[in-house]
C-alpha positions in Angstrom: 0.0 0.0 0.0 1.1 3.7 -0.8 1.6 5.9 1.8 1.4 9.2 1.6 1.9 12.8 3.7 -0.6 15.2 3.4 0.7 19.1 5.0 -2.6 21.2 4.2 -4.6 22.9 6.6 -7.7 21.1 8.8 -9.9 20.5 7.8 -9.0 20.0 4.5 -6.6 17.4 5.3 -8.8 15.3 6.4 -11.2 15.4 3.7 -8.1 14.0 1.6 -7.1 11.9 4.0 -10.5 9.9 3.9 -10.7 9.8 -0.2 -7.4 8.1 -0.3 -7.8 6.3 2.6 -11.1 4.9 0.3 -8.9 4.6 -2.8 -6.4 1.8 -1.0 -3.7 4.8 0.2 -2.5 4.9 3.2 -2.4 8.9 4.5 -0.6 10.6 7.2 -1.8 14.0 8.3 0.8 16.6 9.2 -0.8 20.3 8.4 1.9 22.8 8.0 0.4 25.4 8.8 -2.8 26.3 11.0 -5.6 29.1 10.1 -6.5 31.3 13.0 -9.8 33.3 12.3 -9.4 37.7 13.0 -12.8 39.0 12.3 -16.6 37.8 12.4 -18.6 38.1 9.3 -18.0 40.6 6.8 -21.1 42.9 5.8 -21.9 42.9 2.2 -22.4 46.6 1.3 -25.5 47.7 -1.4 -23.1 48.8 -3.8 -20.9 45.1 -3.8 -21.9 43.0 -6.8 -20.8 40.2 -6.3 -18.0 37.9 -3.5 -14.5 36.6 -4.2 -13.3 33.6 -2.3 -9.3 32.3 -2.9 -9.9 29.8 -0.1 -12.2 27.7 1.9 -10.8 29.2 5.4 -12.2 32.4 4.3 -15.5 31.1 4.7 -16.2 31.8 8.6 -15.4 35.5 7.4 -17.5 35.8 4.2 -20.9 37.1 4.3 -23.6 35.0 5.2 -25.2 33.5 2.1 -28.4 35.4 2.4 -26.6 38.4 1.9 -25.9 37.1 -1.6 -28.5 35.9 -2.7 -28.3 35.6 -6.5 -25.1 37.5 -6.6 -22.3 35.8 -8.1 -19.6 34.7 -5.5 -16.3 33.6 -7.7 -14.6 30.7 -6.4 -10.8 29.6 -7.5 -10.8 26.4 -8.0 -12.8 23.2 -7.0 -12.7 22.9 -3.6 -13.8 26.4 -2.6 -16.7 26.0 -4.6 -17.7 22.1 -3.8 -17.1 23.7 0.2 -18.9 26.9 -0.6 -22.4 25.4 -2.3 -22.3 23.3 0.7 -22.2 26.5 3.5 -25.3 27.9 1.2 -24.1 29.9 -1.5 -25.9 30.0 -4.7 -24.7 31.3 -7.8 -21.3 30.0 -8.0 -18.7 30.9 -10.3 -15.9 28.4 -10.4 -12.0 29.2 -11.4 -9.3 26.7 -12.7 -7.2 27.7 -9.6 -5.2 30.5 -9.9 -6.1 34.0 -9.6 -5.2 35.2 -13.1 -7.6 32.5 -14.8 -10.0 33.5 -12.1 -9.7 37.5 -12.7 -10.2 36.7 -16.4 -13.6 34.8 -15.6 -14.8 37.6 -13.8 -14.4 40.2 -16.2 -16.3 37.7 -18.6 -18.9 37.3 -16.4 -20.4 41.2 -17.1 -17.8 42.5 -19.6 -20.9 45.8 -20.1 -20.7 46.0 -16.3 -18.3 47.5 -14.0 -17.9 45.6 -10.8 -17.8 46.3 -7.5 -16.4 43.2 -5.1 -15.7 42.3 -2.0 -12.5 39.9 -1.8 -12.6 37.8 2.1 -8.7 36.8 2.0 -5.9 35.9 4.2 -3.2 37.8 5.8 -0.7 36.6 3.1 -2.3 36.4 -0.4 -1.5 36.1 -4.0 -2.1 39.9 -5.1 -2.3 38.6 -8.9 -6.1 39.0 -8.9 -7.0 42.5 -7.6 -3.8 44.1 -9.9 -5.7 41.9 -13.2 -9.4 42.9 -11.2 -8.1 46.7 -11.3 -6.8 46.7 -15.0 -10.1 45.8 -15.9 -12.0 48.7 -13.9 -13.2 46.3 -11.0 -13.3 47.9 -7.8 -12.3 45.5 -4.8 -12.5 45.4 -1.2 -10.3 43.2 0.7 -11.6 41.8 4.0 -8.9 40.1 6.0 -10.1 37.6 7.6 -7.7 34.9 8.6 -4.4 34.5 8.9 -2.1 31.1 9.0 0.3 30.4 11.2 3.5 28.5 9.8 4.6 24.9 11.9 7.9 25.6 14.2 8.8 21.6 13.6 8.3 18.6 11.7 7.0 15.9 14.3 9.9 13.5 15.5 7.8 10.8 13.8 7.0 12.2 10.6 11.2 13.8 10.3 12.1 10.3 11.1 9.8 8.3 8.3 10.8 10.8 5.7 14.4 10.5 6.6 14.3 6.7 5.5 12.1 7.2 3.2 9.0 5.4 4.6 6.8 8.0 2.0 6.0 7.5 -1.2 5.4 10.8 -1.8 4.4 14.1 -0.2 1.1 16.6 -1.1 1.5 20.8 -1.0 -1.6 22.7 -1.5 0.0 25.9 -1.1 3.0 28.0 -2.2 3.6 29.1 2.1 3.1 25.3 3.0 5.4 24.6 0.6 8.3 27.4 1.6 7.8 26.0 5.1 8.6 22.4 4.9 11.3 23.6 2.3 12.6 25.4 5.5 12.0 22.8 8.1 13.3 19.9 6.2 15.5 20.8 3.5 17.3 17.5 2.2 15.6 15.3 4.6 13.3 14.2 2.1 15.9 12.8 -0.7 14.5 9.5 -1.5 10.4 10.4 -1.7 8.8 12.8 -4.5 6.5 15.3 -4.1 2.9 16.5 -5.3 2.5 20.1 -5.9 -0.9 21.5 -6.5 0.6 24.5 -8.9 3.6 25.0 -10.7 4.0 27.9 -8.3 3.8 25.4 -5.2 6.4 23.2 -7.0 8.7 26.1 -7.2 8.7 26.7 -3.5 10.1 23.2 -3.0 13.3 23.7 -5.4 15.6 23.6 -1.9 14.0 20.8 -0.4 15.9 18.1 -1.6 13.1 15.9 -3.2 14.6 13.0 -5.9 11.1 14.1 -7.9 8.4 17.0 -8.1 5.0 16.1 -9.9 2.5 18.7 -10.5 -1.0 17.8 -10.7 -2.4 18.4 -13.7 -6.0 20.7 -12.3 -5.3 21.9 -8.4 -8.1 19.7 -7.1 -8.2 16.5 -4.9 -9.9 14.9 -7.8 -6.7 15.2 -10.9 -4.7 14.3 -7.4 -6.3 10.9 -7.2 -6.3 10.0 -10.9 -2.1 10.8 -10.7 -2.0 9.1 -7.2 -3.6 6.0 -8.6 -1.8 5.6 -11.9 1.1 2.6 -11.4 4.0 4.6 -12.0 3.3 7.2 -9.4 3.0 5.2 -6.2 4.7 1.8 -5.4 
């Protein structure tokens, strides 16, 4: 059986964990970094048009769905979406991912219209999507809502198993978790590959010391189960 390290966030991580477990993968949880919430809801305002989400922890800060109502909230990529229909949200607009293909989708969505958004976001975000939102006369409020906090250590148990190479491979979801176990472990990870969400991710990893980086081929846990489960990925 394939066994495999997962370093996202809770309580995505354990979403993961369960489809592979499902799929025959063996998965180890070991979050990298941990998402402390700053600020209760934010307030839609009557002039917003529509809600930008770049990540499920923004959630507990968005606006409550209500407040939406038909108004577009614009997802990045699959997971955001799949978790935000679930909290209540109705018209979703879904991204590929990245906030370049998801600016582009948005200025598609009403190219007669200017916009007027309201972005709920982390501390540390990819600015890509309000400098493309801007260019293309979108207005955008940023609502900080959360903030993640990086790991100090690697678990003596998790250092020790990737030391002598007891993982097949090793999942990022993000270009900070990635920087941080780059940091943490650098070179202890020599004989195990890992699985970068983005090409972006993969790049934080280039001092890491990994014999292979793969990038999944769409950032969702989906494209990650269809590479995890072809034979020449995992042992």
């Amino acid at each position: 059986m394939s066994r495999i390290l997962i370093t996202r966030t809770r309580p995505g991580a354990d979403r993961l964990a369960k489809r592979l477990q499902e799929a025959g993968i063996q998965a180890v949880i070991c979050p990298l970094l941990e998402v402390e919430n700053l600020r209760e809801r934010a307030a839609l305002q009557p002039t917003e048009t529509g809600l930008i989400l770049t990540s499920v922890a923004a959630l507990p800060g968005a606006p409550a769905p209500e407040q939406l109502a038909q108004k577009p909230v614009y997802c990045v990529g699959t997971e955001t979406a799949r978790q935000a229909a679930m909290a209540g949200y109705q018209n979703i607009v879904q991204g590929n991912g990245n906030g370049k293909n998801l600016a582009g989708k948005i200025a598609r969505s009403t190219p007669d219209k200017t916009q007027n958004l309201l972005w709920c976001r982390g501390e540390v975000a990819d600015e890509t999507l309000v400098r493309k939102l801007q260019k293309q006369a979108c207005s955008v409020r940023q609502y900080i809502c959360y903030r993640t906090r990086k790991c100090q250590c690697l678990p003596d148990a998790v250092a020790d198993d990737l030391a002598t190479g007891k993982f097949d491979m090793v999942v990022f979801h993000s270009r900070r978790g990635s920087e941080t176990f780059a940091a943490l472990a650098p070179k202890l990870a020599a004989s195990t590959r890992a699985l970068a969400y983005s090409q972006n991710i993969a790049d934080g990893l280039k001092t890491a010391g990994f014999a292979e980086i793969l990038v999944c081929p769409q950032p969702n846990d989906l494209a990650l189960l269809a590479l995890l489960s072809e034979p020449n990925k995992t042992p």
